[in-house]
Every structure is written in structure tokens, then in C-alpha cells.
N, C-alpha and C positions, 0 to 999 in steps of 0.2 A: 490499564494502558499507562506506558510511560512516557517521559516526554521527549520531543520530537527531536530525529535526528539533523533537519533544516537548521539548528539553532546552534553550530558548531561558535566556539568565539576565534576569532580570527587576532592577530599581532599587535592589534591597535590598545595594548593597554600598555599601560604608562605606569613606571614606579611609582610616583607620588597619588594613585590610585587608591586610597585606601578602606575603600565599601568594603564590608565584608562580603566573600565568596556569596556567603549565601544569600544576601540582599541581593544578587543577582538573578538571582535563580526565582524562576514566575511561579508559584504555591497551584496557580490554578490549576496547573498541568498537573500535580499532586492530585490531587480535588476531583477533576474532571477522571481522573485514574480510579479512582476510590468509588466513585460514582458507577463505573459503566462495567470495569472489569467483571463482577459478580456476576451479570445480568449475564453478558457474552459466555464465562465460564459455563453457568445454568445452562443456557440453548444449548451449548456443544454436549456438555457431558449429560445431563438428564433431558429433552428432549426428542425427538424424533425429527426425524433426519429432513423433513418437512420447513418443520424450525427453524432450523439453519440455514435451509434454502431461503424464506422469509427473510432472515438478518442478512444473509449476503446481498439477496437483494435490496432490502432498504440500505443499505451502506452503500453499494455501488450506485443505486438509484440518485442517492444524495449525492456523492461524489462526481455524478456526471450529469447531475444538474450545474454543479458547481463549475466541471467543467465549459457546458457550455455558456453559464454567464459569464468567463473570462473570454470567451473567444468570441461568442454574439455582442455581448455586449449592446449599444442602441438598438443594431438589428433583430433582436432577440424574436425569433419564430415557432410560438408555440407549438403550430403543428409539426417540422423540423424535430422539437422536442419530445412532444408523444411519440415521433415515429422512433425517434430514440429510444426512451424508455421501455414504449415495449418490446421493440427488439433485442432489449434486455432483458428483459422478463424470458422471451420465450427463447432466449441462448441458453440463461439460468438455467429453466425448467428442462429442457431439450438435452442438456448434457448429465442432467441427472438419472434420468431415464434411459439414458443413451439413444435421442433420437436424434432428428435432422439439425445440429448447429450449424455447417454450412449452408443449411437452407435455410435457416432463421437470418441468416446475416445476407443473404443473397434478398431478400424479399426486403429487409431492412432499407439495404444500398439502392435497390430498385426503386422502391418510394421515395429513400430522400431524393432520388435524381428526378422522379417525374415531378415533384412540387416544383421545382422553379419554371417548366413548363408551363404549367397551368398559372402561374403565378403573374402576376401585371406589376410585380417592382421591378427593382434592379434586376437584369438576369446575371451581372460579376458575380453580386454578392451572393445571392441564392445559390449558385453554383459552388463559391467558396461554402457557405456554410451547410449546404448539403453533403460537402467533402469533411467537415467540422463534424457532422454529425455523424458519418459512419467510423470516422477515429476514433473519436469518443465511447463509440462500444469498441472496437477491440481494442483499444487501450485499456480500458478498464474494465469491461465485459468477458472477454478473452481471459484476462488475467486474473479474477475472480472466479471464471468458472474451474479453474486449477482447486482451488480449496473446497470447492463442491467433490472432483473428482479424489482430492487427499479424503475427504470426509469418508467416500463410499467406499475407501479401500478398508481391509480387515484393520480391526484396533483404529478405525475410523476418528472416533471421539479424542480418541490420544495422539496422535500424526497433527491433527488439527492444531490441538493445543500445544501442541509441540512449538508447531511452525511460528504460532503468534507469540510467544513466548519467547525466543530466539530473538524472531525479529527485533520485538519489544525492548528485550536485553540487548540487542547492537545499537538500538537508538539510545536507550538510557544512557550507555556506555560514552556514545560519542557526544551526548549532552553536556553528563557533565563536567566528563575528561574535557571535552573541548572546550566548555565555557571556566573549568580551573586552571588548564594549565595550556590553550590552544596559543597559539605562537607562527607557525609557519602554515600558509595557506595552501589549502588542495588543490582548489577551484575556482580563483579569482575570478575569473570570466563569470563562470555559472553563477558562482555562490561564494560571494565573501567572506560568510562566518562559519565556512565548511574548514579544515582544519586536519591537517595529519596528524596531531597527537590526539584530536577527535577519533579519527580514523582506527586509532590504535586503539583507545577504551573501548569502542562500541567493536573491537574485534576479540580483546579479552572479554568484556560480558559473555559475546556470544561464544565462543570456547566454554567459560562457564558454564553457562545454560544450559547448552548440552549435557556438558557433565552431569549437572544435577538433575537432570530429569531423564536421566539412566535411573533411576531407583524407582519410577513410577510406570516405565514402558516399558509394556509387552515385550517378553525375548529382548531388550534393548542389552546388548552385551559387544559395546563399540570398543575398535581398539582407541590407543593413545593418537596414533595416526588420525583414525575416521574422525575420534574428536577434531583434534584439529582442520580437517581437512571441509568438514562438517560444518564447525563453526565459522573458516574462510570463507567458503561458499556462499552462506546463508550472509556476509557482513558486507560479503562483495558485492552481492546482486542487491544487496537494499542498497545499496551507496548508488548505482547505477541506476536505479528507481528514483531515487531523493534526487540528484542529478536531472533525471531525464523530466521530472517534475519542476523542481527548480528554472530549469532553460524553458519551458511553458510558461511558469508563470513572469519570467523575465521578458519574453514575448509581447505580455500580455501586458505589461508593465505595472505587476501588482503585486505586495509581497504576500499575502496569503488567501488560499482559494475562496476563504470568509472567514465570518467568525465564530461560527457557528459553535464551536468546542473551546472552553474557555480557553484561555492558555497553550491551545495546541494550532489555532489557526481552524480551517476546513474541515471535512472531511477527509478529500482529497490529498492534503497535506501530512491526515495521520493513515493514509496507508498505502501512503506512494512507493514505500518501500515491499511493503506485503503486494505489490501488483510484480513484482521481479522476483521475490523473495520462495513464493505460493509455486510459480511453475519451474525454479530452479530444483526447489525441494523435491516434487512429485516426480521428478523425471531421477533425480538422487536414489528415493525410493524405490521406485520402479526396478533400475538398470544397475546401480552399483552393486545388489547381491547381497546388501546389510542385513541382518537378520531381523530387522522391525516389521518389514514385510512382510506378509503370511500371519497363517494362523498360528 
């Protein structure tokens, strides 16, 4: 993993600035990379497809635990959150198989909304955080079950890797392009230290990455176009992820989902962008006609 696209450097640097570049730069997110990439690579490529299911879920699971300590917060309802979680689970499982996910999520929404019924607190807030809890799977649940469906398509293990790789490379990109040379801001509102020349490295990585991982995928015989058009896509929908993440935790009034990940912040934090990124891709796949597709 590399580190996080939230960390653009924004105008506020000053000539008489003289730290070096790379005192700036957090090692942990180095570390934390070194750390977990291996493990993830293993499940995807040697593993069974079970596996995977496993790591999606513990990743999401985390991630939307995380979610709702930002939005529960004092109210925090454990059972709210079971109902959560497993409605995650059985979205996971359900679309793997290709069974009922609309009816994992109907049964989900139905529980969170009878607990505040039977519930003797507040009924505002139950009602808000019963509305909290069914977000929180298709925010993130929805959006993770895309790389279960990238996983089951043919050349499975490699689409996979693809996609996290990509992403990975637009965040690196806009890290450190952003914190060297970031200057004029994207997203004041949302996110101050998001950065258009940010925006530009983390969209050359992702062109790269592409390119280079033509030489390991199946049939991968993209033109100059697809390249680019490829690695646009994939830079844009993480930007709109990191964004749409962003203005949540500004909501919330918190800079990162925890701390869980040295140097990278949350969970949630390292794959806000892979929640836009995952189902922009699989529909790319699918419908564009690219030759990755197929056996």
C-alpha cells in the first residue's frame, strides 16, 4: 500500500521554508506498505476465492465500524451495529454466489428501522442512526462487493490486482506530487491539502501503472488511447471517493476515521478511494470491449 491520497500539500508554503522535501514525508506510510502489501498480494493471487471474500470483509468490516464511530459517536448502538455488520457479511457472501443482495439489504434496513421502535431512548436519534446504519453498508458494502464481482470474472486474480495497484499508484502520485510541488488548491471547502498539481501526479502514476502492468495481464493489449483513457477514469473516481470521504469526515469534525494504520490514518481513509475506483473499473471491463475480458 502506498500512501494516502487525503494528504495533498496545499499553497501554504513559504520560501524561507527550508525542511527538507523529505522530512516531510511520514516513513510510516512506507512501513505500514511494506507491512500488509505481501499478505494482500498472497490472498489475491495464491488463495481461493473464499479468501478473499474473508479480506474484503475484514477490511470493510473495519472500515465501517469506523464508519459508524464517526457518526454515533456518544450514541454508539451496538446492536444498530451487529445489524450492520452482518448485513455485511451476507451482501459479501450473497453476491459471490450470486444470490439475494437486494434482499440482504432489505432485511438489513428493516431491522435497523424496527430497533428504534422497541427502543425506550430518544426516538430522533435512533431514527437518525438507524438511517446511519443502512448508509454505511451501501457506502461501503455496495462498493466492495464490486471487487468480489472483479475477483469472479475470468483472469480474476489479475483485474484484482490490477485495480488496487492503479488506485494505489494515483494516491502515491498525488502524495507526493502534492506534498513537493502542491501550490493551487482543488478543494478548499472539502479538503485543504488536496491540490491540483496533486491531481496531476496521482493521474501520471495512474497512466503509468497501467502501462506497466500490460506485461503481466492476460490478452492485456491496450491501445495509447485506452491507456490514457484507463488511467483518467481510474484517477477520477478515486478523487471523488477521497472527496466524498473527506466531506464525511468534515461532518464529523475529525481528521482521520482512526488510527488504526500507521501513517495512513483509518481504514476507511486507506480505501475511500478503492470504494469509486472498484465499481467504475468492473463496469469499464464489462462494457468497453477491452480485450482483458474473457478468457
Amino acid at each position: 500500500m502506498e500512501p494516502h491520497i487525503s494528504e495533498y500539500r496545499t499553497a501554504n508554503h513559504h520560501p524561507t521554508d527550508t525542511a527538507p522535501v523529505a522530512a516531510r514525508f511520514d516513513l510510516r506510510r512506507v512501513y505500514t506498505a511494506i507491512a500488509l502489501a505481501p499478505l494482500i498480494y498472497a490472498v489475491i493471487r495464491y488463495l481461493p476465492p473464499l479468501a478473499f471474500i474473508a479480506l474484503v470483509f475484514v477490511v470493510g468490516a473495519t472500515a465501517l465500524y469506523e464508519f459508524y464511530r464517526l457518526f454515533f459517536q456518544a450514541r454508539t448502538n451496538s446492536v444498530l451495529i451487529g445489524i450492520g455488520l452482518l448485513t455485511l457479511a451476507n451482501l459479501l457472501v450473497s453476491v459471490y454466489w450470486r444470490g439475494a443482495g437486494m434482499e440482504m439489504l432489505f432485511f438489513g434496513a428493516a431491522a435497523a428501522l424496527i430497533i428504534p421502535l422497541v427502543s425506550r431512548e430518544n426516538l430522533e436519534h435512533n431514527l437518525i442512526d438507524s438511517a446511519v446504519t443502512l448508509f454505511g453498508v451501501v457506502y461501503i458494502g455496495i462498493a466492495l462487493s464490486y471487487m468480489i464481482l472483479i475477483r469472479s470474472l475470468p483472469h480474476g486474480e489479475s483485474l484484482a490486482l490490477f485495480i488496487l495497484l492503479v488506485t494505489w499508484a494515483a494516491d502515491t502520485g498525488a502524495y507526493y506530487v502534492g506534498k513537493t510541488f502542491g501550490r493551487h488548491p482543488l478543494a478548499p471547502a472539502i479538503s485543504p491539502k488536496k491540490t491540483v498539481e496533486g491531481l496531476l501526479g496521482g493521474l501520471a502514476f495512474a497512466i503509468l501503472a497501467v502501462y506497466l502492468c500490460r506485461s503481466w495481464m492476460p490478452s492485456y493489449d491496450l491501445s495509447l488511447m485506452s491507456w490514457l483513457l484507463l488511467g483518467s477514469l481510474l484517477t477520477i473516481t478515486g478523487l471523488i471517493g477521497d472527496l466524498a470521504e473527506s466531506a464525511l469526515k468534515r461532518s464529523a469534525c475529525v481528521k482521520d476515521s482512526s488510527g488504526l494504520l500507521p501513517g495512513h490514518g483509518g481504514m476507511l481513509d486507506r480505501i475511500d478511494s478503492l470504494l469509486f475506483t472498484a465499481p467504475a473499473f468492473y463496469y469499464y471491463v464489462r462494457y468497453s470491449g477491452i480485450p482483458i475480458y474473457g478468457s
